[in-house]
mmCIF entry with sequence, helices, sheets and N, C-alpha, C, O atoms, coordinates in Angstrom:
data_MODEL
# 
_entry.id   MODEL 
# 
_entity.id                         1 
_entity.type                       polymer 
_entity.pdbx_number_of_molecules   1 
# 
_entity_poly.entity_id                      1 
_entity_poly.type                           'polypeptide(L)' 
_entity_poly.nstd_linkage                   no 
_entity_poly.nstd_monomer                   no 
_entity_poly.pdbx_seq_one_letter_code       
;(UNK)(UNK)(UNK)(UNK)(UNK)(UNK)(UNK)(UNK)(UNK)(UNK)(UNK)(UNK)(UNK)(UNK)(UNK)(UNK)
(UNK)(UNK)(UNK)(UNK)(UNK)(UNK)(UNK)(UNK)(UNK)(UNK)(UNK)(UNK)(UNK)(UNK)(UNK)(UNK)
(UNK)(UNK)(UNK)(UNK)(UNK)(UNK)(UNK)(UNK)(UNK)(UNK)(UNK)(UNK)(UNK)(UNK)(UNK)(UNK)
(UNK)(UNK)(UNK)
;
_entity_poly.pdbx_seq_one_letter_code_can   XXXXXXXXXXXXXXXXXXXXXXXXXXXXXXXXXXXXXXXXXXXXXXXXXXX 
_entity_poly.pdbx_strand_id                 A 
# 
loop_
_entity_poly_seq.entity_id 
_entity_poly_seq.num 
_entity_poly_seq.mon_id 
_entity_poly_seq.hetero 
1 1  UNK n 
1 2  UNK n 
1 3  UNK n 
1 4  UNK n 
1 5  UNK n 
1 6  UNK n 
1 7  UNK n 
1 8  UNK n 
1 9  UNK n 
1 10 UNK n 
1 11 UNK n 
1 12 UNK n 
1 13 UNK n 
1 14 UNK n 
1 15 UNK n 
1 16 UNK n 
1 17 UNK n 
1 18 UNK n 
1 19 UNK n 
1 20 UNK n 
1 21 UNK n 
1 22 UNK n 
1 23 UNK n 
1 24 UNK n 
1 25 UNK n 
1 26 UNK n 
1 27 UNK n 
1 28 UNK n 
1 29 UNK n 
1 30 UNK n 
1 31 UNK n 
1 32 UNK n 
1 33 UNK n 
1 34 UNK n 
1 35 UNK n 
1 36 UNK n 
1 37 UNK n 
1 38 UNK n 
1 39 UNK n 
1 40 UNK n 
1 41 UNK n 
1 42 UNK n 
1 43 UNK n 
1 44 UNK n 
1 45 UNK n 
1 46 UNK n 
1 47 UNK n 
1 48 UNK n 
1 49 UNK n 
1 50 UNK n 
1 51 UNK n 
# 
_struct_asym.id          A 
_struct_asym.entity_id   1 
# 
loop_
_struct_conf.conf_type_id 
_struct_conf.id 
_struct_conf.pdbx_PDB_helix_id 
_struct_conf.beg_label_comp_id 
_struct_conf.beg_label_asym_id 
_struct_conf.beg_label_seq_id 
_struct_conf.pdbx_beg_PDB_ins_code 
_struct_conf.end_label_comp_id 
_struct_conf.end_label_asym_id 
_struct_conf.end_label_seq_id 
_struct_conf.pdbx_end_PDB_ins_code 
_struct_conf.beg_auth_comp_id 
_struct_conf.beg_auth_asym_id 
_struct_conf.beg_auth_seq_id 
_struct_conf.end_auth_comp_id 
_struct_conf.end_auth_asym_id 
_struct_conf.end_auth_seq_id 
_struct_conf.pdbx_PDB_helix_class 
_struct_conf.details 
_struct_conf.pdbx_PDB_helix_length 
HELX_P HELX_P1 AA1 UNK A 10 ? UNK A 13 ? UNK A 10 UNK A 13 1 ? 4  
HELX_P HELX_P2 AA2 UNK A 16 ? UNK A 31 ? UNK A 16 UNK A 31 1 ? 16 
HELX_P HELX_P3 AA3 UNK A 37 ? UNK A 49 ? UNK A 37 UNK A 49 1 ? 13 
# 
_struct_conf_type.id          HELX_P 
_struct_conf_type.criteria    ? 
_struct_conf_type.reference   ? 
# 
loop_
_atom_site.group_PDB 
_atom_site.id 
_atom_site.type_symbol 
_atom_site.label_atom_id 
_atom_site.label_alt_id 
_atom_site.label_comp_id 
_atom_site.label_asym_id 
_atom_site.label_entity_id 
_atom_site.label_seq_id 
_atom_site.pdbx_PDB_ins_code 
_atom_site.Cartn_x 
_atom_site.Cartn_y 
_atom_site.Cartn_z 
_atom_site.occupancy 
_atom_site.B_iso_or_equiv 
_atom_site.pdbx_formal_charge 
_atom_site.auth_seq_id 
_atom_site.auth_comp_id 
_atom_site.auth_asym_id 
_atom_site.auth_atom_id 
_atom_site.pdbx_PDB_model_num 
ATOM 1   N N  . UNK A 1 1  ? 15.347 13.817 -43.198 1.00 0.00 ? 1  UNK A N  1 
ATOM 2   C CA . UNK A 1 1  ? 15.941 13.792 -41.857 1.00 0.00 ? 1  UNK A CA 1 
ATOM 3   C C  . UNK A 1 1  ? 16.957 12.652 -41.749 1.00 0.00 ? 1  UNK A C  1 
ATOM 4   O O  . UNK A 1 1  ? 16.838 11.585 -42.352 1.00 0.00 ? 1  UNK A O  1 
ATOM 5   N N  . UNK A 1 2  ? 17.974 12.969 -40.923 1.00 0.00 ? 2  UNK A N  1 
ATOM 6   C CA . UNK A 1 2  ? 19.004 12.003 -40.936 1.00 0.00 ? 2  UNK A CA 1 
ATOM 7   C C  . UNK A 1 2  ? 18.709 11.189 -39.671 1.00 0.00 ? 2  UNK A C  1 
ATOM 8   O O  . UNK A 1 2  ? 17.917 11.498 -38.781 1.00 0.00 ? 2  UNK A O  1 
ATOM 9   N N  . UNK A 1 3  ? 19.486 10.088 -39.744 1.00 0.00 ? 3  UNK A N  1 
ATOM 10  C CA . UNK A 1 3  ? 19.666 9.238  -38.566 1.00 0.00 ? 3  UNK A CA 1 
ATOM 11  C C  . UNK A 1 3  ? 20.852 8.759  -38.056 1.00 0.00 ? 3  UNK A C  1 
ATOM 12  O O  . UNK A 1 3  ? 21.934 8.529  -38.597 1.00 0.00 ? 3  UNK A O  1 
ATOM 13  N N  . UNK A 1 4  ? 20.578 8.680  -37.256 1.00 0.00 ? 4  UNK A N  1 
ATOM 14  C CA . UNK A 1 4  ? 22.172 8.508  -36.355 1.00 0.00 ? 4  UNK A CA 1 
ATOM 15  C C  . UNK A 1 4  ? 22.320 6.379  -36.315 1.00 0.00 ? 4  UNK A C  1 
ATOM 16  O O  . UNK A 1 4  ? 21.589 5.442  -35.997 1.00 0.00 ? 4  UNK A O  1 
ATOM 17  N N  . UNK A 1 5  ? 23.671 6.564  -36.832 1.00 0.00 ? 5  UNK A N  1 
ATOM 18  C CA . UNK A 1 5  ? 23.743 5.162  -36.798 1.00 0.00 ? 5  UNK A CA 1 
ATOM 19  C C  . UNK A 1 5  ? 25.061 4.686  -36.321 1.00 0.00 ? 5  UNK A C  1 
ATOM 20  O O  . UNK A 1 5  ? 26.161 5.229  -36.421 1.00 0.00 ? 5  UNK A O  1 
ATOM 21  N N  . UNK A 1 6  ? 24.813 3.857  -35.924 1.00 0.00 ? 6  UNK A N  1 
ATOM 22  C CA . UNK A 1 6  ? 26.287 3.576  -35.271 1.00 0.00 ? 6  UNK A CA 1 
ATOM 23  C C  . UNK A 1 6  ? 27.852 3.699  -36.041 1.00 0.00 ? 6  UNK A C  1 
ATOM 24  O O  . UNK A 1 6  ? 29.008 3.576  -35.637 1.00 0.00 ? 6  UNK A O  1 
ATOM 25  N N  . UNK A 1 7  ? 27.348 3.946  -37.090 1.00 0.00 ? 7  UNK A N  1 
ATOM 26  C CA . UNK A 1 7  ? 28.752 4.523  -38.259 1.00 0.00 ? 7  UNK A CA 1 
ATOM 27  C C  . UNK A 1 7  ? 29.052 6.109  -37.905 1.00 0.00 ? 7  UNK A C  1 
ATOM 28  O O  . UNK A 1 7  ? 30.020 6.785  -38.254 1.00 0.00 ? 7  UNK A O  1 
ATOM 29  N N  . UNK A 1 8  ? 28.024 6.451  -37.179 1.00 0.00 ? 8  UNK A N  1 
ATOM 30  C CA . UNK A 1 8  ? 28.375 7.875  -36.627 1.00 0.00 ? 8  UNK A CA 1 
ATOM 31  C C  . UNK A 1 8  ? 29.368 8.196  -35.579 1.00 0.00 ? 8  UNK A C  1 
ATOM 32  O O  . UNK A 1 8  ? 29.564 7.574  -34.534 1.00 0.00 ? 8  UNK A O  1 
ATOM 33  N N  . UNK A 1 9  ? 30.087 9.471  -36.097 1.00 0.00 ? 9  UNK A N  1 
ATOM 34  C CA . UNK A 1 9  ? 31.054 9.469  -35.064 1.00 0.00 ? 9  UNK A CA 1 
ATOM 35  C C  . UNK A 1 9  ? 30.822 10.187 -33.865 1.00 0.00 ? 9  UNK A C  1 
ATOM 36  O O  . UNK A 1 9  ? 29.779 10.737 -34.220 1.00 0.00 ? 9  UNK A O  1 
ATOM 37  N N  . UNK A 1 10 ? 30.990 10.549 -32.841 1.00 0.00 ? 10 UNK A N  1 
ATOM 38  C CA . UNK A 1 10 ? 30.500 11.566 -31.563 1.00 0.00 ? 10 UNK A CA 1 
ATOM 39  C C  . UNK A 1 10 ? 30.132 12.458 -32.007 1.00 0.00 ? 10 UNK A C  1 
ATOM 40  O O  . UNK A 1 10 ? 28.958 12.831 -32.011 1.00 0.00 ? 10 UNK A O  1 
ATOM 41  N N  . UNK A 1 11 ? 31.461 13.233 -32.682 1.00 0.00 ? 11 UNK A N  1 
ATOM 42  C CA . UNK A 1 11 ? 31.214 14.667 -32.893 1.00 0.00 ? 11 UNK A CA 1 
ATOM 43  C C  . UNK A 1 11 ? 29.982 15.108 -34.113 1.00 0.00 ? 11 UNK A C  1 
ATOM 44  O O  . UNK A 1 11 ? 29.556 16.262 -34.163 1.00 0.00 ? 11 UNK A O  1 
ATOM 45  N N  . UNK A 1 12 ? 29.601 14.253 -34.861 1.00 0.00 ? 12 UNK A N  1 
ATOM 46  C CA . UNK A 1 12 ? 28.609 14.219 -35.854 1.00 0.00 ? 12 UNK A CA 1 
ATOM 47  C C  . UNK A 1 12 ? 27.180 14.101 -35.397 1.00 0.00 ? 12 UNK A C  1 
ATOM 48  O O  . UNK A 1 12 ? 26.191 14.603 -35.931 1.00 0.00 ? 12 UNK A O  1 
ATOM 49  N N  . UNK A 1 13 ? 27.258 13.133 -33.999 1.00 0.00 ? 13 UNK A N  1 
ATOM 50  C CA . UNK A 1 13 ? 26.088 12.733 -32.994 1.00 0.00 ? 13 UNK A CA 1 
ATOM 51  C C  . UNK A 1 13 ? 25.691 14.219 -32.199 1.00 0.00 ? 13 UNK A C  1 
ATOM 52  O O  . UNK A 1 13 ? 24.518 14.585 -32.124 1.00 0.00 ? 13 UNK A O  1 
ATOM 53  N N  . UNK A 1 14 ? 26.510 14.797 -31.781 1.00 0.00 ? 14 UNK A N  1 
ATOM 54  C CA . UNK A 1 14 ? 25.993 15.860 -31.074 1.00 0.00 ? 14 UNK A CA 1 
ATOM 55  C C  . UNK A 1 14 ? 26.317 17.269 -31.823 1.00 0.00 ? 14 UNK A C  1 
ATOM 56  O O  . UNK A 1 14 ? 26.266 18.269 -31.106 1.00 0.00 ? 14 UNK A O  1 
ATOM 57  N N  . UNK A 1 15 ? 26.605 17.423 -33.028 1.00 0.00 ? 15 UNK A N  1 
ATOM 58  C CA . UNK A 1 15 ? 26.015 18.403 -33.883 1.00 0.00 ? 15 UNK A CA 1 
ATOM 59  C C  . UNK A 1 15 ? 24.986 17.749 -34.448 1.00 0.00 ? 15 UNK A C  1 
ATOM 60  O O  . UNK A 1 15 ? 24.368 18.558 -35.140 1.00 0.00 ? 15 UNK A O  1 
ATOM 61  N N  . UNK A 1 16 ? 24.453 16.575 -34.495 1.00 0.00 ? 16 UNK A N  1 
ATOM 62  C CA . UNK A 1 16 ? 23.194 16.272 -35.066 1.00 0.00 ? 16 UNK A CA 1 
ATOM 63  C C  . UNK A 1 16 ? 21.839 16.767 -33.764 1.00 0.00 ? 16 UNK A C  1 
ATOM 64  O O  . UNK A 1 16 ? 20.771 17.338 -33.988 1.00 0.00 ? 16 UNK A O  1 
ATOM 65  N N  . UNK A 1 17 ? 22.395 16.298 -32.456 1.00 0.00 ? 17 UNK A N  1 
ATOM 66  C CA . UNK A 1 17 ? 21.690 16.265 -31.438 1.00 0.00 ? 17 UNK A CA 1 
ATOM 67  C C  . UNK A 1 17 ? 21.635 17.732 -31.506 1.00 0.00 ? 17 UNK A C  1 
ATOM 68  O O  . UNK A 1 17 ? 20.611 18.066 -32.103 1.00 0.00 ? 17 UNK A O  1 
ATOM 69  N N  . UNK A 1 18 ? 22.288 18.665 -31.154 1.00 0.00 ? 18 UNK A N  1 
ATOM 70  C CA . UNK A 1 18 ? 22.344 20.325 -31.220 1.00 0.00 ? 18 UNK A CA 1 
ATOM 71  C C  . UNK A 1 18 ? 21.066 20.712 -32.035 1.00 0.00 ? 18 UNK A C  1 
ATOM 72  O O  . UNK A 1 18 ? 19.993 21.179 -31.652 1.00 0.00 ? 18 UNK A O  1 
ATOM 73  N N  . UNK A 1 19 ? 21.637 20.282 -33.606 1.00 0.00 ? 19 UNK A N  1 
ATOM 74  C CA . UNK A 1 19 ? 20.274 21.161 -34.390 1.00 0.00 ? 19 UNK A CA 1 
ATOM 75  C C  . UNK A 1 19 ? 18.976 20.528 -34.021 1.00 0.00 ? 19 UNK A C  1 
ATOM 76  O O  . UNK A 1 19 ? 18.063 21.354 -34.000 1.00 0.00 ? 19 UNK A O  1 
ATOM 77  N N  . UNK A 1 20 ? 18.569 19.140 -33.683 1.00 0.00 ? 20 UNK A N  1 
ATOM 78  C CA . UNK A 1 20 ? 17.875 18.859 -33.357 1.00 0.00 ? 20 UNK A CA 1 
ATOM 79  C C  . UNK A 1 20 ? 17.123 19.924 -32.261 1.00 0.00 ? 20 UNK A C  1 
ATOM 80  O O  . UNK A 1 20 ? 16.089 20.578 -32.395 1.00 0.00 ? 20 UNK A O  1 
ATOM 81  N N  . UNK A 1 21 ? 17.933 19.839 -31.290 1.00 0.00 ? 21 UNK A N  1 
ATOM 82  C CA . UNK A 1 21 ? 17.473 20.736 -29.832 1.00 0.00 ? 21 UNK A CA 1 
ATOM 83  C C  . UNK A 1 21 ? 16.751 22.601 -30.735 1.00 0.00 ? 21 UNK A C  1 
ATOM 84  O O  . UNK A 1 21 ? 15.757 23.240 -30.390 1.00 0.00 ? 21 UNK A O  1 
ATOM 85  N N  . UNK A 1 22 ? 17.970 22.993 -32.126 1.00 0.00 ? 22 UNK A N  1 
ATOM 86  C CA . UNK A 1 22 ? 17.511 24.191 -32.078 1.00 0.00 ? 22 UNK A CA 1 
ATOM 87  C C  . UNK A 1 22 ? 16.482 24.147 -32.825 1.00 0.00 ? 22 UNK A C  1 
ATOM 88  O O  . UNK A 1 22 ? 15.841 25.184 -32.998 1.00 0.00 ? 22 UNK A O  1 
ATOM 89  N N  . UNK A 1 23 ? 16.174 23.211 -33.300 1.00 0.00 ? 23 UNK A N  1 
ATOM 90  C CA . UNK A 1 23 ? 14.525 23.058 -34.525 1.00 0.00 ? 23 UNK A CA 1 
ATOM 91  C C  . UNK A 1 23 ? 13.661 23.203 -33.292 1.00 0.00 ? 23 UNK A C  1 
ATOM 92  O O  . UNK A 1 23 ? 12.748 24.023 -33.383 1.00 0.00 ? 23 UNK A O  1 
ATOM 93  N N  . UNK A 1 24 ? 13.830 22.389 -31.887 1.00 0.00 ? 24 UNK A N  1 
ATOM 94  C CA . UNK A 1 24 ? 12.973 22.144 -31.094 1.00 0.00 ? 24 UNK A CA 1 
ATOM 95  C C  . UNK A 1 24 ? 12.710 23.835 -29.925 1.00 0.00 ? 24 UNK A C  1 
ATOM 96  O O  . UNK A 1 24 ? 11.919 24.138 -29.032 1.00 0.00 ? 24 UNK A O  1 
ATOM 97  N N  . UNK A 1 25 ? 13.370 24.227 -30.318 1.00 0.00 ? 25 UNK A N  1 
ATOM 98  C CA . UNK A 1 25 ? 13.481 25.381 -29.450 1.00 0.00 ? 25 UNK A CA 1 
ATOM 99  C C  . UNK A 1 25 ? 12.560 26.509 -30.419 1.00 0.00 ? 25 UNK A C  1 
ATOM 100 O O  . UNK A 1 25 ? 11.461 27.005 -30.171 1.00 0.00 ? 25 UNK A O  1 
ATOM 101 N N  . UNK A 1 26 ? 13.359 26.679 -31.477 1.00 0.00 ? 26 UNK A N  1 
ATOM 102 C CA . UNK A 1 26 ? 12.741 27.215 -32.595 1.00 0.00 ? 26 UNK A CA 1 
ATOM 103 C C  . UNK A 1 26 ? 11.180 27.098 -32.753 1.00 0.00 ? 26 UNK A C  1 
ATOM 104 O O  . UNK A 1 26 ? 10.425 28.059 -32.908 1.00 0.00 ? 26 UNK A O  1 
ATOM 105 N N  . UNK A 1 27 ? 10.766 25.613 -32.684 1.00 0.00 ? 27 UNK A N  1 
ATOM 106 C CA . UNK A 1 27 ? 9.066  25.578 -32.735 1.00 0.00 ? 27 UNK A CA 1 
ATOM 107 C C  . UNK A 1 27 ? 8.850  25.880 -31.429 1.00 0.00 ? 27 UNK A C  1 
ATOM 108 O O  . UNK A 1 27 ? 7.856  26.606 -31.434 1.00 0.00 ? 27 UNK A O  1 
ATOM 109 N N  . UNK A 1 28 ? 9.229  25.728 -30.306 1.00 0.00 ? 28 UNK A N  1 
ATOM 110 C CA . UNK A 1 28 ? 8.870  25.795 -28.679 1.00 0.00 ? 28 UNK A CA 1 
ATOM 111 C C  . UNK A 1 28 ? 8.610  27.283 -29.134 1.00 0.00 ? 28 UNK A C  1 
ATOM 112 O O  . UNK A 1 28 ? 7.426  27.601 -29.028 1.00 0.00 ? 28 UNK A O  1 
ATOM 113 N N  . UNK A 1 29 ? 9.576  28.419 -29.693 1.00 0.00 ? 29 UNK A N  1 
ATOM 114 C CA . UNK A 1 29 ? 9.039  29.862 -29.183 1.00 0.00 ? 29 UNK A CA 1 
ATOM 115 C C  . UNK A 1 29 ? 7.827  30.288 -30.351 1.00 0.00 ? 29 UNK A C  1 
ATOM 116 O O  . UNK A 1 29 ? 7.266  31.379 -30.240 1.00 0.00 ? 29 UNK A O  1 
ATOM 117 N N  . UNK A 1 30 ? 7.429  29.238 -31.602 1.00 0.00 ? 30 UNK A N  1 
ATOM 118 C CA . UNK A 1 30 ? 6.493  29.591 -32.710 1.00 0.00 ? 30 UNK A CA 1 
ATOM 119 C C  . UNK A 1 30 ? 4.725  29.313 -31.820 1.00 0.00 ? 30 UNK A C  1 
ATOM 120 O O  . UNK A 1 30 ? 3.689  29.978 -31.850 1.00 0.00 ? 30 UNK A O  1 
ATOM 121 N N  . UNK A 1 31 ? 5.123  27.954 -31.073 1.00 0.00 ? 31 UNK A N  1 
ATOM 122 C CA . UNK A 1 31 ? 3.657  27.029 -30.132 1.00 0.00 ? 31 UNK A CA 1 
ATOM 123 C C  . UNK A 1 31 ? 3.440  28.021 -29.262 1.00 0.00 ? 31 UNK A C  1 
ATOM 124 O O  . UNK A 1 31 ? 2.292  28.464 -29.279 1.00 0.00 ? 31 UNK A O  1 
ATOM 125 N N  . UNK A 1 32 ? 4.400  28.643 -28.293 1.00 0.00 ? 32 UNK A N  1 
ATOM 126 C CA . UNK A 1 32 ? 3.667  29.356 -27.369 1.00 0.00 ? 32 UNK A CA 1 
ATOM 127 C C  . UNK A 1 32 ? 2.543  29.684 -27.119 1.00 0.00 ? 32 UNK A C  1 
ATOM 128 O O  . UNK A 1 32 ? 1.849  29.578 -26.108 1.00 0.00 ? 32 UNK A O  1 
ATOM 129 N N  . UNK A 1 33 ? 2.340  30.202 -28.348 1.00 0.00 ? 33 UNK A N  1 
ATOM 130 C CA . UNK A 1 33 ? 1.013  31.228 -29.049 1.00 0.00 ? 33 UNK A CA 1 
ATOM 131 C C  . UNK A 1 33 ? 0.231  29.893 -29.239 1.00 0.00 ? 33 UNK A C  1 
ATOM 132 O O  . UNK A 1 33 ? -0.899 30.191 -28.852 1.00 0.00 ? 33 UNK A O  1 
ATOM 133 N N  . UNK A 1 34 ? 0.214  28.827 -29.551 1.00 0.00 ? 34 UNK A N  1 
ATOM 134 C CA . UNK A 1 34 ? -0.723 27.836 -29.667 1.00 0.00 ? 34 UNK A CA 1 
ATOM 135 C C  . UNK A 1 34 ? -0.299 26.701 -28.686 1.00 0.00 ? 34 UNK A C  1 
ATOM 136 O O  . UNK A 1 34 ? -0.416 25.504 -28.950 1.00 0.00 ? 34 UNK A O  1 
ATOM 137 N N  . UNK A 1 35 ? 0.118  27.117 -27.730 1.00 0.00 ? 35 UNK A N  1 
ATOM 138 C CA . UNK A 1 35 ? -0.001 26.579 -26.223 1.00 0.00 ? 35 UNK A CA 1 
ATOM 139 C C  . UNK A 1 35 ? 0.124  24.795 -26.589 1.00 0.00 ? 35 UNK A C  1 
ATOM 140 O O  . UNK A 1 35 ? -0.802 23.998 -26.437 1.00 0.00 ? 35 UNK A O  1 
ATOM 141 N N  . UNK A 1 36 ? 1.011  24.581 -26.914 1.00 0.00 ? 36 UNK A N  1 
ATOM 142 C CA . UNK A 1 36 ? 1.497  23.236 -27.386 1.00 0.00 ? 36 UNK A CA 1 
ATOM 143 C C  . UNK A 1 36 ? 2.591  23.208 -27.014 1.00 0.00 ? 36 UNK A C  1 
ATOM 144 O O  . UNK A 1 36 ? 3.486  22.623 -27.625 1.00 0.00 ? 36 UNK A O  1 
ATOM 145 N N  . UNK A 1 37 ? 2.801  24.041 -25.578 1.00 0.00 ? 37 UNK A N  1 
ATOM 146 C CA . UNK A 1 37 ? 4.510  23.883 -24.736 1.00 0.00 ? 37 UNK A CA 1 
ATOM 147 C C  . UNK A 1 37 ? 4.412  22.105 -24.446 1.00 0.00 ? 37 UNK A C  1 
ATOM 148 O O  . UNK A 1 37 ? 5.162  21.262 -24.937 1.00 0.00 ? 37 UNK A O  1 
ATOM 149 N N  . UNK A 1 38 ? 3.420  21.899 -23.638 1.00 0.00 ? 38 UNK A N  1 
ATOM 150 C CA . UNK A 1 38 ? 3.922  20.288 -22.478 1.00 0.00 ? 38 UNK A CA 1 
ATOM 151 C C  . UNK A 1 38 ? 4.781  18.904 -23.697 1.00 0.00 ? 38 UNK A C  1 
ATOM 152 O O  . UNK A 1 38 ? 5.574  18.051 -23.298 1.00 0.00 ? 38 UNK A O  1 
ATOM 153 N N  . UNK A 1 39 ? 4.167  19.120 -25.594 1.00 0.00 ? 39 UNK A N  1 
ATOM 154 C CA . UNK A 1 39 ? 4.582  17.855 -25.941 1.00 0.00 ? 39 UNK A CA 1 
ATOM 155 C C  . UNK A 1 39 ? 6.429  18.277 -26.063 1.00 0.00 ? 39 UNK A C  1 
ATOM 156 O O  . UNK A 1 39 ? 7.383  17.532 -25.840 1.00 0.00 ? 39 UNK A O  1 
ATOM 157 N N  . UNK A 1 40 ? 6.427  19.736 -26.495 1.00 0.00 ? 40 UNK A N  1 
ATOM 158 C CA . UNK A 1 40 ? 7.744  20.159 -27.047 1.00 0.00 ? 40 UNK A CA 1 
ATOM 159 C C  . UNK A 1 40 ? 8.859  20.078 -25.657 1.00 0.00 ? 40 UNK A C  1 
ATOM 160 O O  . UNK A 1 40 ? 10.071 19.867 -25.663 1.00 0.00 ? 40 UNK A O  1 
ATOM 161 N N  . UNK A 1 41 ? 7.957  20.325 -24.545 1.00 0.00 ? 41 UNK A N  1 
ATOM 162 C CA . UNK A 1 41 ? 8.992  20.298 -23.220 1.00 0.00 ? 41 UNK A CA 1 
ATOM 163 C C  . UNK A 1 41 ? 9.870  19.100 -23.118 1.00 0.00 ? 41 UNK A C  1 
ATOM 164 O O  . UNK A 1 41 ? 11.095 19.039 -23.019 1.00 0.00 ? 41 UNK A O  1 
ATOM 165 N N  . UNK A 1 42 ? 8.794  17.980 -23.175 1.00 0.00 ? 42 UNK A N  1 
ATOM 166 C CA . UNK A 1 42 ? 9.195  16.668 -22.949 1.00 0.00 ? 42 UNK A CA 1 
ATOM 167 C C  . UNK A 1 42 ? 10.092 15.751 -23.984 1.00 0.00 ? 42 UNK A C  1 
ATOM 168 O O  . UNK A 1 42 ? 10.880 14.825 -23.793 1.00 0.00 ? 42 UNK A O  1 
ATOM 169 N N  . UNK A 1 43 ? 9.566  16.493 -25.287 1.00 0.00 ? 43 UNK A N  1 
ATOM 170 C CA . UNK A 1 43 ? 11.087 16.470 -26.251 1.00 0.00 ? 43 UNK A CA 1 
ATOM 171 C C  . UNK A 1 43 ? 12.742 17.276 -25.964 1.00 0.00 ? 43 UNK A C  1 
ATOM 172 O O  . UNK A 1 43 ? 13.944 17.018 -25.914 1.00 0.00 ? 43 UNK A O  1 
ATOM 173 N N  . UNK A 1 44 ? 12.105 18.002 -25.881 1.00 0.00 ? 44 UNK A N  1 
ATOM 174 C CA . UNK A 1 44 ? 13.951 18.634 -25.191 1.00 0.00 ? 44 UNK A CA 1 
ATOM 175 C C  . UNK A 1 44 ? 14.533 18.114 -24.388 1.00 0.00 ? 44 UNK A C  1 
ATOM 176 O O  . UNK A 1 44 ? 15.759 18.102 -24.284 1.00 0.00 ? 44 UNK A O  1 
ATOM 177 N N  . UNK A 1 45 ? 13.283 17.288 -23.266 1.00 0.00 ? 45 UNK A N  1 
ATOM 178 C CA . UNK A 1 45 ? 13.925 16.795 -21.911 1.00 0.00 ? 45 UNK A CA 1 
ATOM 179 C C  . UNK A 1 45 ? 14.746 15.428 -22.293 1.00 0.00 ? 45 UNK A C  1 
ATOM 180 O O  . UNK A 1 45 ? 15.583 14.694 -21.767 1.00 0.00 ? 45 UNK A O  1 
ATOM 181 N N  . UNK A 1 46 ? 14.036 15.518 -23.476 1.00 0.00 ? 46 UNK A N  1 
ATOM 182 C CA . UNK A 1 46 ? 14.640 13.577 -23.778 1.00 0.00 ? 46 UNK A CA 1 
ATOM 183 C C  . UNK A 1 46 ? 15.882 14.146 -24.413 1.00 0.00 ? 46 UNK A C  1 
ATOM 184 O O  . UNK A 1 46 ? 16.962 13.721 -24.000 1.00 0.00 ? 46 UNK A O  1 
ATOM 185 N N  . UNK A 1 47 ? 15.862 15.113 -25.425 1.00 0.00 ? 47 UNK A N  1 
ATOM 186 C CA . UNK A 1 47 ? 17.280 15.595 -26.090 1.00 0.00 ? 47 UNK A CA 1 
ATOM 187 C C  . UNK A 1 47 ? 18.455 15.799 -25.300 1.00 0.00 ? 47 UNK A C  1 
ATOM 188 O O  . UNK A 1 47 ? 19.612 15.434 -25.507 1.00 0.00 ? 47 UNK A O  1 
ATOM 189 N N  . UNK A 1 48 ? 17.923 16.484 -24.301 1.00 0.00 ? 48 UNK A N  1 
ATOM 190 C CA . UNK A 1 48 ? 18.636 17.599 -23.770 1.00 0.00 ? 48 UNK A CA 1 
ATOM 191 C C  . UNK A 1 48 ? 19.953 16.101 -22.364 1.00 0.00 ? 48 UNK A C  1 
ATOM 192 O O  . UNK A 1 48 ? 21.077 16.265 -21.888 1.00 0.00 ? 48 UNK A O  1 
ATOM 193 N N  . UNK A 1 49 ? 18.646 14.523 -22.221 1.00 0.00 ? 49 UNK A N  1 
ATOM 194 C CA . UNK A 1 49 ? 19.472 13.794 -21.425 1.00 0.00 ? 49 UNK A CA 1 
ATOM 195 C C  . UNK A 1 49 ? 20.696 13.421 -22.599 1.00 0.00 ? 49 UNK A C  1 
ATOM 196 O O  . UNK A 1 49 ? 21.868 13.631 -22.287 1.00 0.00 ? 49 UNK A O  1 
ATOM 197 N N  . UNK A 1 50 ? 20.379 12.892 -23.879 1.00 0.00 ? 50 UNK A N  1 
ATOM 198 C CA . UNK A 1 50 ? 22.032 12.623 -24.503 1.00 0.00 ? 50 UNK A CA 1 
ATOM 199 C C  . UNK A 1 50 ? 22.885 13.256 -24.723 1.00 0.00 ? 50 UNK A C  1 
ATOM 200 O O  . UNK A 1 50 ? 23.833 12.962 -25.451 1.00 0.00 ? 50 UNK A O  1 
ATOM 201 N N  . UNK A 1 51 ? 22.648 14.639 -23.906 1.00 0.00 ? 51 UNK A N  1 
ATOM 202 C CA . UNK A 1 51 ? 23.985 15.791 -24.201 1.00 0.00 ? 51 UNK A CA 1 
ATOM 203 C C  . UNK A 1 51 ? 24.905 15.319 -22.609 1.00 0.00 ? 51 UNK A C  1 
ATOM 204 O O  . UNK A 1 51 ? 25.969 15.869 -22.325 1.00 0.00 ? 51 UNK A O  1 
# 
């Protein structure tokens, strides 16, 4: 996994932030079924403020 470091440029930050969100979306629709929505919600919510 990569990390964002201040050598990063915007546009690298929020295609990093993006796939992030779609890994997180991606497991959000796999948990359903194992009802592990509330930790994945509150990750997107944090993603979803640096967009």
């Amino acid at each position: 996994m990569q990390i964002i470091s201040n050598e990063t440029s915007p546009q690298e930050q929020l295609f990093f932030i993006k796939k992030i969100i779609r890994k997180i979306k991606g497991q959000r629709i796999k948990s359903l079924q194992k009802k592990q929505v509330p930790l994945l919600a509150i990750i997107e919510r944090m993603s979803l403020n640096y967009l």
